[in-house]
Backbone as a chain_set.jsonl record, in Angstrom:
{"seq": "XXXXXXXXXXXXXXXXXXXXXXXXXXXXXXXXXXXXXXXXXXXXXXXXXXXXXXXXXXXXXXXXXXXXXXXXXXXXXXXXXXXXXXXXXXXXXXXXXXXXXXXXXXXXXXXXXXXXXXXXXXXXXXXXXXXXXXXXXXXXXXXXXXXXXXXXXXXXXXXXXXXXXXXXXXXXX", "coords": {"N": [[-102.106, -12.472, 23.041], [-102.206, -11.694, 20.33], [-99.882, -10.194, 19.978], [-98.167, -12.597, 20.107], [-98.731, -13.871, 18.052], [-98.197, -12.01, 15.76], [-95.714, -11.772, 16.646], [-94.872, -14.526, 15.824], [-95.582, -14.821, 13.216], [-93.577, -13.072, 12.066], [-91.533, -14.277, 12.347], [-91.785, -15.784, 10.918], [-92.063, -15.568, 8.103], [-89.466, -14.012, 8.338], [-87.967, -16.237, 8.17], [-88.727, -17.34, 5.505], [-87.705, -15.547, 4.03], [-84.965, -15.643, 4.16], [-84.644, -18.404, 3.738], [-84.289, -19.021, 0.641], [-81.958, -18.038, 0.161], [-78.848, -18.783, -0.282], [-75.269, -19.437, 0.954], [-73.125, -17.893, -0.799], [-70.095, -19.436, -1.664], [-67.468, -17.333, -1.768], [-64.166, -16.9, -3.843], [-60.92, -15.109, -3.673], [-58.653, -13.329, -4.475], [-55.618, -11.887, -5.345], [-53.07, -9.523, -7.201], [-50.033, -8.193, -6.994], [-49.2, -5.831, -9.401], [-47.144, -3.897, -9.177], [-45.034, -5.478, -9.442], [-45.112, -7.816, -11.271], [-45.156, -6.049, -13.011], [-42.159, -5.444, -12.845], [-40.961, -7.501, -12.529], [-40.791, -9.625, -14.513], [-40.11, -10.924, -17.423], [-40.835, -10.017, -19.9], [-42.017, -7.404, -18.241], [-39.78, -6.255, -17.616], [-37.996, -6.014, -19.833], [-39.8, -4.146, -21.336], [-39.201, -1.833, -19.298], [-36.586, -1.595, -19.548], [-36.645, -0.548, -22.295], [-38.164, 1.657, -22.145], [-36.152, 2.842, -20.2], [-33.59, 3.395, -21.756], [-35.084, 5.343, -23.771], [-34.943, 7.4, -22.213], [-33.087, 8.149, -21.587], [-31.381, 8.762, -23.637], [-32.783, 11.023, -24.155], [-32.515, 12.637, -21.998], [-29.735, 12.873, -22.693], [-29.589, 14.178, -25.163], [-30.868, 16.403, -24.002], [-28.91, 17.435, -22.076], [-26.478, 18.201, -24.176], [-28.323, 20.577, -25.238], [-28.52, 22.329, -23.431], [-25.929, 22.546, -22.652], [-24.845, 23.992, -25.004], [-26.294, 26.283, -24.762], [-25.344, 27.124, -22.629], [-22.817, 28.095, -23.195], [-23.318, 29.837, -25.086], [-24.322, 31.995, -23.573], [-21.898, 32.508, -21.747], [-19.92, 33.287, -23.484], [-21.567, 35.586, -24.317], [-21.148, 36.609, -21.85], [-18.384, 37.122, -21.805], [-18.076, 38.872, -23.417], [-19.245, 41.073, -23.408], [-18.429, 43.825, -23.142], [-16.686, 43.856, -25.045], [-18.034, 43.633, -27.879], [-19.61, 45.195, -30.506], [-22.713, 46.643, -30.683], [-24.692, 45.648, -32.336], [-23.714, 43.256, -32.656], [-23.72, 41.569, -30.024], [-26.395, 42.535, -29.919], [-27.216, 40.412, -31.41], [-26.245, 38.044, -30.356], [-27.48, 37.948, -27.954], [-29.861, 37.349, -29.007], [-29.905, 34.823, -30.368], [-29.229, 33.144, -27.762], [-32.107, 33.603, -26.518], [-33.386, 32.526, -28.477], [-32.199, 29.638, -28.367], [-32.646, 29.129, -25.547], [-35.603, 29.12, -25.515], [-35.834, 27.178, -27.33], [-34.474, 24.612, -26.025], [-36.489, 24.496, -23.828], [-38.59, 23.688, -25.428], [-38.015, 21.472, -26.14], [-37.602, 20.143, -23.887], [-40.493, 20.129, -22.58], [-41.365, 18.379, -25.136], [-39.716, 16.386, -25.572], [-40.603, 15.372, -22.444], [-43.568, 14.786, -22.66], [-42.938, 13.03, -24.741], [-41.799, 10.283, -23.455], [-43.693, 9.982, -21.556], [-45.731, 9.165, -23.37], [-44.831, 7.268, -24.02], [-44.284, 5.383, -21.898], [-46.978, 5.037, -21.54], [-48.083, 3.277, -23.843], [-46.118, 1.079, -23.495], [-46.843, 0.295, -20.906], [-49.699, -0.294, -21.489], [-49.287, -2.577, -23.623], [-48.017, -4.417, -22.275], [-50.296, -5.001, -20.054], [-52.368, -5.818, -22.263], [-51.253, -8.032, -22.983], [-50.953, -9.533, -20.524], [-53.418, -9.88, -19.153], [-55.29, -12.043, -20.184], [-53.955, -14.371, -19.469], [-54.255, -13.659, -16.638], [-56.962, -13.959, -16.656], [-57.269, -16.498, -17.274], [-55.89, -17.847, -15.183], [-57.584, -17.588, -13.195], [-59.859, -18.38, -13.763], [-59.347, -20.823, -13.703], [-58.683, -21.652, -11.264], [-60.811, -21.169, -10.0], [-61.702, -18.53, -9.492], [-63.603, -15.81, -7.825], [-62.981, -13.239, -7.449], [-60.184, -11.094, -8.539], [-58.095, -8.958, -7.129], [-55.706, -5.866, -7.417], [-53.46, -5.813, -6.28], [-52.435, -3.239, -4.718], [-53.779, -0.98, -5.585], [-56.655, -1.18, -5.284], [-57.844, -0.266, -3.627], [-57.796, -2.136, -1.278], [-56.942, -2.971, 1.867], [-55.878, -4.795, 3.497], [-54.207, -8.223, 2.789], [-53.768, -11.656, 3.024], [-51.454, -13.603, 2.055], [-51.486, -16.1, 1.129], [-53.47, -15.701, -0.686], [-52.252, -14.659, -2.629], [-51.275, -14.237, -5.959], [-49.571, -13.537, -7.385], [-46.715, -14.602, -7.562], [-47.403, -16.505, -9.265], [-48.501, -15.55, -11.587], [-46.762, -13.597, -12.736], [-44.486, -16.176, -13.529], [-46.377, -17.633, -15.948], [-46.545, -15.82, -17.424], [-44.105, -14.846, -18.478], [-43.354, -17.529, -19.853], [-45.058, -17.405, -21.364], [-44.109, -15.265, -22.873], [-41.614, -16.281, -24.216]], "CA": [[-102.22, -13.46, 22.006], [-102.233, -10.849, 18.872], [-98.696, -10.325, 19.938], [-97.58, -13.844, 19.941], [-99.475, -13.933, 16.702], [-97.103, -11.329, 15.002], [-94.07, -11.881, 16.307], [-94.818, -15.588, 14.785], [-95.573, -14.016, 11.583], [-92.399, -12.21, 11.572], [-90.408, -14.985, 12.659], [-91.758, -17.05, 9.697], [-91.634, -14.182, 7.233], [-87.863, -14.218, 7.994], [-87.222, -17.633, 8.128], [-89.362, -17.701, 4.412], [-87.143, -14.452, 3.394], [-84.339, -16.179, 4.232], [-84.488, -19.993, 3.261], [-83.771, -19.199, -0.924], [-80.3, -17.383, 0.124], [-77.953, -19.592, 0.125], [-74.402, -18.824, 1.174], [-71.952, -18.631, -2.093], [-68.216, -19.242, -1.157], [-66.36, -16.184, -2.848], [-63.15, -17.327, -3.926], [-60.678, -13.93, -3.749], [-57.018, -13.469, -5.219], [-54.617, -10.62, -5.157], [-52.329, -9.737, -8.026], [-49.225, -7.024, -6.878], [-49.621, -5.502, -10.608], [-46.132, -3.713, -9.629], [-44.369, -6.713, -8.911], [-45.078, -8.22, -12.089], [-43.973, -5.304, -14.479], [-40.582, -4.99, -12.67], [-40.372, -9.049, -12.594], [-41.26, -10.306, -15.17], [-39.49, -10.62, -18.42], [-41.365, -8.408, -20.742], [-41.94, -5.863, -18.001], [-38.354, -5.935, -17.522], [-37.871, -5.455, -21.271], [-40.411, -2.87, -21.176], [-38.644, -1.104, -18.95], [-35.205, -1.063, -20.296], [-36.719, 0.406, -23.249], [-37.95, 3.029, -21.09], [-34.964, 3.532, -20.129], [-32.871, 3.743, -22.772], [-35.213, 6.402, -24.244], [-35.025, 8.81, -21.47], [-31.266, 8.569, -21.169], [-31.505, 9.345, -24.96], [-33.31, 12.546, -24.161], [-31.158, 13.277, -21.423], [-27.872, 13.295, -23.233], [-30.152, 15.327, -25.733], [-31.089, 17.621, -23.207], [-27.554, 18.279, -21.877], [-26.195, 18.675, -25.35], [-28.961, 21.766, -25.955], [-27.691, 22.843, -22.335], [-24.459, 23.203, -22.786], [-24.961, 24.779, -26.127], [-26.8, 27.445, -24.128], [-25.114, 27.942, -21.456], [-21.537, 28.427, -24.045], [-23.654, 31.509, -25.411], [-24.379, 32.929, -22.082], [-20.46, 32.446, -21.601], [-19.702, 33.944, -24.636], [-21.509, 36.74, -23.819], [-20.63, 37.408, -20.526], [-17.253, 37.514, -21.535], [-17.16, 39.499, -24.93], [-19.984, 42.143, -23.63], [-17.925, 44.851, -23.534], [-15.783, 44.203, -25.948], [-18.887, 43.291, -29.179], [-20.338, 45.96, -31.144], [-24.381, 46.443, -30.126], [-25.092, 44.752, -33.206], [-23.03, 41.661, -32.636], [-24.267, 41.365, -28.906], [-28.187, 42.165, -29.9], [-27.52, 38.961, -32.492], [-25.898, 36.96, -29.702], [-28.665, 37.615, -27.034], [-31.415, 36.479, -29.711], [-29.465, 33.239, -29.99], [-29.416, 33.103, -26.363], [-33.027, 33.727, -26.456], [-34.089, 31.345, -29.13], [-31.936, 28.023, -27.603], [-33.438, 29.077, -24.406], [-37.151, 28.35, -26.357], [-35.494, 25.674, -28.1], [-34.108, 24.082, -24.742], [-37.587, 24.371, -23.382], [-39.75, 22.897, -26.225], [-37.677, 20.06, -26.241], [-37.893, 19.628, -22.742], [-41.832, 19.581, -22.789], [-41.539, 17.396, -26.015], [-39.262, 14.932, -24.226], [-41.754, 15.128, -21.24], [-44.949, 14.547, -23.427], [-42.888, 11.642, -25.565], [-41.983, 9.229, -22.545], [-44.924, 9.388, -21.019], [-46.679, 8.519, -24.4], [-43.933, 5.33, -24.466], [-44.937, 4.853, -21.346], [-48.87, 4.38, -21.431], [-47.542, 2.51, -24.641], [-45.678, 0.019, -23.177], [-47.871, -0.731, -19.935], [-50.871, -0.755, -22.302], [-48.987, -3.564, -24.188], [-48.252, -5.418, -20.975], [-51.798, -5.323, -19.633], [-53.007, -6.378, -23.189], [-50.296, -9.287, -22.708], [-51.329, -10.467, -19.045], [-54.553, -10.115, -18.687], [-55.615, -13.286, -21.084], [-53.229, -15.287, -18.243], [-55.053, -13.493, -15.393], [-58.019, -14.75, -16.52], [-56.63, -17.941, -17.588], [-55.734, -18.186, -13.77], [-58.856, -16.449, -12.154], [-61.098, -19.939, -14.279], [-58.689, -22.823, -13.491], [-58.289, -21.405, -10.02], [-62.288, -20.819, -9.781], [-61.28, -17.466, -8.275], [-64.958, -15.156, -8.091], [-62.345, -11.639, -7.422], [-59.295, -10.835, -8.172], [-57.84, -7.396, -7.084], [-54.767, -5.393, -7.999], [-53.124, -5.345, -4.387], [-52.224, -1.877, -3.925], [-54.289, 0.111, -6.394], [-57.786, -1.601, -5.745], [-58.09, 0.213, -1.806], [-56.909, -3.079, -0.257], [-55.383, -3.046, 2.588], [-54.968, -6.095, 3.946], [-54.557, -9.248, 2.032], [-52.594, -12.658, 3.166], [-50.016, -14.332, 1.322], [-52.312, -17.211, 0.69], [-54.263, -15.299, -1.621], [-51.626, -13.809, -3.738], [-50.86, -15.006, -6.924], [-48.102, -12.803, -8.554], [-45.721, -15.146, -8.705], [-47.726, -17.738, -10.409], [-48.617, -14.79, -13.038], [-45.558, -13.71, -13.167], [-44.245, -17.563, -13.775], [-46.855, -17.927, -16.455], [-46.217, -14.085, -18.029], [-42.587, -15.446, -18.759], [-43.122, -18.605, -20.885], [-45.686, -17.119, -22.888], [-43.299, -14.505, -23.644], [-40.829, -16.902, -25.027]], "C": [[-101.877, -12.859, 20.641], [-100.253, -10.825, 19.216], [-98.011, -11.769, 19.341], [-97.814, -14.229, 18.219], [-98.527, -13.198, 15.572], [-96.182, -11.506, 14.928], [-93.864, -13.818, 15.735], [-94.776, -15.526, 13.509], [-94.307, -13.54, 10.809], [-90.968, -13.399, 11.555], [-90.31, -15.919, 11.457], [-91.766, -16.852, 8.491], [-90.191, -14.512, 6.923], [-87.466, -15.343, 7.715], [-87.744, -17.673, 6.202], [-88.176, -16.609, 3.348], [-85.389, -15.161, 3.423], [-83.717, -17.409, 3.613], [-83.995, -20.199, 1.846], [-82.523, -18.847, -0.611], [-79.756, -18.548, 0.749], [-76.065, -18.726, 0.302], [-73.221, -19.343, 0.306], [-70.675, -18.259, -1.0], [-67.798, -17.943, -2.558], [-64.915, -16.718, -2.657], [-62.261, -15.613, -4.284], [-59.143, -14.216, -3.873], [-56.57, -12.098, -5.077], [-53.396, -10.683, -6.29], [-51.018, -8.13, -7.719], [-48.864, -6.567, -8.583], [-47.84, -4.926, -10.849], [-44.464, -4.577, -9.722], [-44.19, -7.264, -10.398], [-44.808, -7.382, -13.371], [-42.59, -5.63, -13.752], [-40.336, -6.581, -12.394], [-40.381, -9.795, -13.396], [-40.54, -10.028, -16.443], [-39.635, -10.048, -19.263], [-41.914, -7.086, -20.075], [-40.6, -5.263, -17.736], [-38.001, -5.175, -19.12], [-38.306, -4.154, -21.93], [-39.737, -1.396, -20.378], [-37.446, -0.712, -18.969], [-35.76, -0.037, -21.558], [-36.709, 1.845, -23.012], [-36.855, 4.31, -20.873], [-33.811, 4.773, -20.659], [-33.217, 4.978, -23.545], [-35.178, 7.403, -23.527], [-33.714, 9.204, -21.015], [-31.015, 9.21, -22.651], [-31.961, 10.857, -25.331], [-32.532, 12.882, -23.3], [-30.125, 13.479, -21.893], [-28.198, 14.191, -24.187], [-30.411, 16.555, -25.64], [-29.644, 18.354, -22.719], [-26.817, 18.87, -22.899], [-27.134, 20.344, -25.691], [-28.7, 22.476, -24.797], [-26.74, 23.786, -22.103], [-23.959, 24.198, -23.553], [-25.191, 26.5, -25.866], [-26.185, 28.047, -22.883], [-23.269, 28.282, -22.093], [-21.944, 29.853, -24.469], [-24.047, 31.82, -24.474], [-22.786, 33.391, -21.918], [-20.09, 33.22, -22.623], [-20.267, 35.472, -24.15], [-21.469, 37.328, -22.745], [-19.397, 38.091, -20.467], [-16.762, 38.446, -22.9], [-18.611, 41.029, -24.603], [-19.864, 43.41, -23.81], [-17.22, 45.274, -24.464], [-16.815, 44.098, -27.867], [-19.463, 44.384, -29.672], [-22.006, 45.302, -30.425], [-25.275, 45.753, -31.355], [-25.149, 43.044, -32.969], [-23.943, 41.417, -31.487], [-25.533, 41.343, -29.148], [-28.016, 40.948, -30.43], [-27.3, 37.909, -31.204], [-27.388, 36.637, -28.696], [-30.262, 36.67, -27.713], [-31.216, 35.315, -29.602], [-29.737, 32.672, -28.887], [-30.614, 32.91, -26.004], [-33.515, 32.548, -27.337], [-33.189, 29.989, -28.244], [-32.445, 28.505, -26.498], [-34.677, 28.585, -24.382], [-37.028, 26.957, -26.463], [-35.421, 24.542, -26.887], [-36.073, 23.551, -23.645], [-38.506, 23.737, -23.913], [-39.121, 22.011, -26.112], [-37.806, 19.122, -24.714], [-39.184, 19.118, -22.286], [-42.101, 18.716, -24.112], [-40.987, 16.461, -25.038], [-40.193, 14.139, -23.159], [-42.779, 14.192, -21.396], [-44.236, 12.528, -23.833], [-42.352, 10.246, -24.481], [-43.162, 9.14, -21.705], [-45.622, 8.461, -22.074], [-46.224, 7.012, -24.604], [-44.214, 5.292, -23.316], [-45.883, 4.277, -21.241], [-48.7, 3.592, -22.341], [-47.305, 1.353, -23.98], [-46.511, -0.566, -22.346], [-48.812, -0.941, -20.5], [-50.695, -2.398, -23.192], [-49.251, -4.704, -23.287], [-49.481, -6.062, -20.661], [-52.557, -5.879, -20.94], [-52.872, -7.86, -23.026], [-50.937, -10.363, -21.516], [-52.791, -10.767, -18.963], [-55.184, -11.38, -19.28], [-54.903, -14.637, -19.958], [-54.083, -14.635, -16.903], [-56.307, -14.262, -15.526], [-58.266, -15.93, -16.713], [-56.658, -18.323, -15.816], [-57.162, -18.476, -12.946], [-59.719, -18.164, -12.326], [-60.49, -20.992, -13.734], [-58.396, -22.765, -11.653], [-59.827, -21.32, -9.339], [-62.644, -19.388, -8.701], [-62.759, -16.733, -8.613], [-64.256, -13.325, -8.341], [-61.21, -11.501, -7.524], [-58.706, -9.267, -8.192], [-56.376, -6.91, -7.358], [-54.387, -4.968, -6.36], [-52.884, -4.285, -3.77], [-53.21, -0.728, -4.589], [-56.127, -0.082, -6.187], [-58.425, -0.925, -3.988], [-57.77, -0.746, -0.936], [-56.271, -2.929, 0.705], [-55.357, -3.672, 3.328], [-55.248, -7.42, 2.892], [-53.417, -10.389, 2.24], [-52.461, -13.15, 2.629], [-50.629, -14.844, 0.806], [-52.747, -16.529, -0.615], [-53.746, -14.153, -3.139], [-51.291, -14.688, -4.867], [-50.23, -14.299, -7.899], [-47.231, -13.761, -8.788], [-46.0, -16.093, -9.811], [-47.986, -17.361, -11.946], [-47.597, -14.245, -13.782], [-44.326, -15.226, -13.604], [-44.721, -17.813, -15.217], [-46.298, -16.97, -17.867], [-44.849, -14.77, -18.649], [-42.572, -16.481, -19.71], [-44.208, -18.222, -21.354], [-45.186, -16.223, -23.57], [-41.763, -14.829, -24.542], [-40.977, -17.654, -26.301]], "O": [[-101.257, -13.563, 19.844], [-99.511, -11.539, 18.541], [-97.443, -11.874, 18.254], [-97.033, -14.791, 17.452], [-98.168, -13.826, 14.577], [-95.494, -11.542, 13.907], [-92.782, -14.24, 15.325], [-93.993, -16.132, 12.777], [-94.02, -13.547, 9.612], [-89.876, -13.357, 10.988], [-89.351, -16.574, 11.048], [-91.522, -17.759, 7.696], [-89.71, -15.01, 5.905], [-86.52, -15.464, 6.936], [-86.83, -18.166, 5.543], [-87.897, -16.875, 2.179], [-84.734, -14.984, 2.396], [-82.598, -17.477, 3.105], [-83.38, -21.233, 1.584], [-81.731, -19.515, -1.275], [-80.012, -19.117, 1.81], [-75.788, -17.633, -0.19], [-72.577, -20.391, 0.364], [-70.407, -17.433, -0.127], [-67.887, -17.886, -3.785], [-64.471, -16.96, -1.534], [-62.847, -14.877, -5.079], [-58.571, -15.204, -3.413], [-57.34, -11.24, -4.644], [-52.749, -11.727, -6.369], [-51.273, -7.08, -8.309], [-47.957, -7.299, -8.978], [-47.192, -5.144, -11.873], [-43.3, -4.266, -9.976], [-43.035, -7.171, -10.813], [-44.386, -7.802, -14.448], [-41.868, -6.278, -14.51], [-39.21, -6.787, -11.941], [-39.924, -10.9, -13.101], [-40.303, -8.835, -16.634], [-38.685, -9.388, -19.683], [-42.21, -6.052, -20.675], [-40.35, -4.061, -17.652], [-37.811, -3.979, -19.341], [-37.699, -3.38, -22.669], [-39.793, -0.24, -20.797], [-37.109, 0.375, -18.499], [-35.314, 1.101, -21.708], [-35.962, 2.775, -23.316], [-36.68, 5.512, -21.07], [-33.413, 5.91, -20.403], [-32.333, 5.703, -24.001], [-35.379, 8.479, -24.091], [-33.326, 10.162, -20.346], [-30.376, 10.261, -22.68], [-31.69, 11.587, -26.284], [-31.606, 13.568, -23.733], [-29.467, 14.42, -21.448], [-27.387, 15.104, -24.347], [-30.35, 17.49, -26.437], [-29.342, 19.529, -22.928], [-26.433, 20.023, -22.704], [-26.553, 21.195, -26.365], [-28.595, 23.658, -25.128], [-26.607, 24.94, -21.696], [-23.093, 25.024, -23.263], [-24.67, 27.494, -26.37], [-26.435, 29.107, -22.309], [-22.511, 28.741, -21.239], [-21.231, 30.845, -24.314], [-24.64, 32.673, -25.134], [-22.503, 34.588, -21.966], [-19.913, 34.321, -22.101], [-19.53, 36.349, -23.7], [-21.735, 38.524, -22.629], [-19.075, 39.041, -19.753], [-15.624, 38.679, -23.309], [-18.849, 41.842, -25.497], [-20.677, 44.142, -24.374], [-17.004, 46.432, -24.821], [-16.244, 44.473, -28.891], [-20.239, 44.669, -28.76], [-22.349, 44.22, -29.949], [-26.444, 45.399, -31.198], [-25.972, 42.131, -33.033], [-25.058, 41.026, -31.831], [-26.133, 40.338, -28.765], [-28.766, 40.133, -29.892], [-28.123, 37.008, -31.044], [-28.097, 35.632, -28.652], [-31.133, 35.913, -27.284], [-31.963, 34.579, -28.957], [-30.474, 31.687, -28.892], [-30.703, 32.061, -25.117], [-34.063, 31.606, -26.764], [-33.871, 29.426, -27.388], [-33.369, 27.691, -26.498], [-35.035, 27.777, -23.526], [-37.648, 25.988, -26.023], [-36.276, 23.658, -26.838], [-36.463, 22.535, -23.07], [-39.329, 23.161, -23.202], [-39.946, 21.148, -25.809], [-38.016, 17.924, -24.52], [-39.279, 18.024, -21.729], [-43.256, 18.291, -24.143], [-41.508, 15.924, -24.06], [-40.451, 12.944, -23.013], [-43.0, 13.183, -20.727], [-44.66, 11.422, -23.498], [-42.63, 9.132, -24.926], [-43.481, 8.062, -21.204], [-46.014, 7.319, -21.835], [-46.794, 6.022, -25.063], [-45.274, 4.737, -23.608], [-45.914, 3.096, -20.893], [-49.25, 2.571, -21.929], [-48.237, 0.561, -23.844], [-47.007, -1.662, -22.609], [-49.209, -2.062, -20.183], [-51.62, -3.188, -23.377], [-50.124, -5.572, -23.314], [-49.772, -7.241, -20.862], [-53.559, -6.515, -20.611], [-53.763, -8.706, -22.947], [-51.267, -11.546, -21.606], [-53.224, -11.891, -18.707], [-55.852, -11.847, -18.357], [-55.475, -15.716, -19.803], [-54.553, -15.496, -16.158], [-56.686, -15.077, -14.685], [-59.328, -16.47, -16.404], [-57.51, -19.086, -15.361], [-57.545, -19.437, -12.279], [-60.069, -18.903, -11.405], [-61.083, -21.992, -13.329], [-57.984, -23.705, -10.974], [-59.914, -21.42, -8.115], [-63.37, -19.219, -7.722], [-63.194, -17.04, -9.723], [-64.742, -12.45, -9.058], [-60.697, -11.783, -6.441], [-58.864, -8.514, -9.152], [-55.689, -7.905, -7.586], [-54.863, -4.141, -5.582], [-53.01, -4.154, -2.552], [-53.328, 0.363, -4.031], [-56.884, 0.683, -6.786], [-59.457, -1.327, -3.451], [-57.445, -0.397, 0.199], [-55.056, -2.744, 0.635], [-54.676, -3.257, 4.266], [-56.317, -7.582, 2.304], [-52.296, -10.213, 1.763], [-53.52, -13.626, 2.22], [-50.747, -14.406, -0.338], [-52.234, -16.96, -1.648], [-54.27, -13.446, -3.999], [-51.036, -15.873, -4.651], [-50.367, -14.475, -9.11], [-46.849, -13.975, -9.939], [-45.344, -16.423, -10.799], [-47.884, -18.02, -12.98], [-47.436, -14.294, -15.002], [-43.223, -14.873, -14.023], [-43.825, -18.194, -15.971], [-45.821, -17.348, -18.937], [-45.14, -15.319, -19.712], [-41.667, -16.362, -20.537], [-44.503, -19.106, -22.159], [-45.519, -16.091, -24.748], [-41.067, -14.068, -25.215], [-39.989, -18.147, -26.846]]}, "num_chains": 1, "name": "protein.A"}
């Protein structure tokens, strides 16, 4: 009887522990984050800029290159014939654009990244005011960044890049 007695207790316990939880619907979304820089008309824009500046350092970089690798040439081919004067002067040259060549290379490095985090910082300033624009009129409870958020599965249904990317576009006009 004491048994029956408890496991009634317990059964009505749970049912009492139970009965306030109700079961919310989670509404859940998916946003491919890289989809919408490389589609979208200001991440497109964004990324020409990009571009343009690292081809800008590249033709920069070959220019301090070439420079350097003319005095190598130079003195490969006048070493016997230069006074030890001339030749110590050349090798310093040689030695400083070699520096030179190198700081500019870790400047370069440093300054597209910095226009990088730049630009996507802009972006994400840009979108996110439309994500969440979406997320309310959509009554979404989660939305995740499809590849960066540990995801790994998520169907179609629940994507909504192109609609952000759609949106992303005429507010950028």
């Amino acid at each position: 009887m004491f048994r029956h007695f408890v496991t009634g207790l317990c059964l009505a316990g749970c049912a009492a522990w139970a009965a306030p939880v109700q079961a919310q619907v989670v509404h859940v979304a998916v946003i491919d984050v890289q989809r919408v820089v490389t589609e979208s008309d200001p991440g497109k824009a964004s990324l020409e800029k990009l571009k343009q500046l690292q081809n800008q350092k590249l033709e920069q970089g070959k220019k301090l290159q070439q420079e350097l690798d003319a005095l190598r040439t130079q003195f490969s081919k006048q070493r016997f014939t230069l006074s030890e004067d001339k030749l110590a002067a050349l090798q310093k040259q040689i030695e400083d654009k070699t520096i030179a060549l190198k700081r500019f290379q870790d400047d370069a490095q440093r300054e597209l990244e910095d226009a990088r985090k730049r630009e996507l910082d802009g972006l994400e300033q840009k979108i996110m005011p439309i994500i969440n624009q979406v997320g309310k009129e959509k009554k979404l409870t989660l939305i995740f960044n499809k590849f960066q958020s540990g995801l790994v599965y998520a169907d179609d249904s629940v994507d909504i890049t192109d609609e952000i990317i759609k949106r992303f576009n005429t507010s950028a006009k």
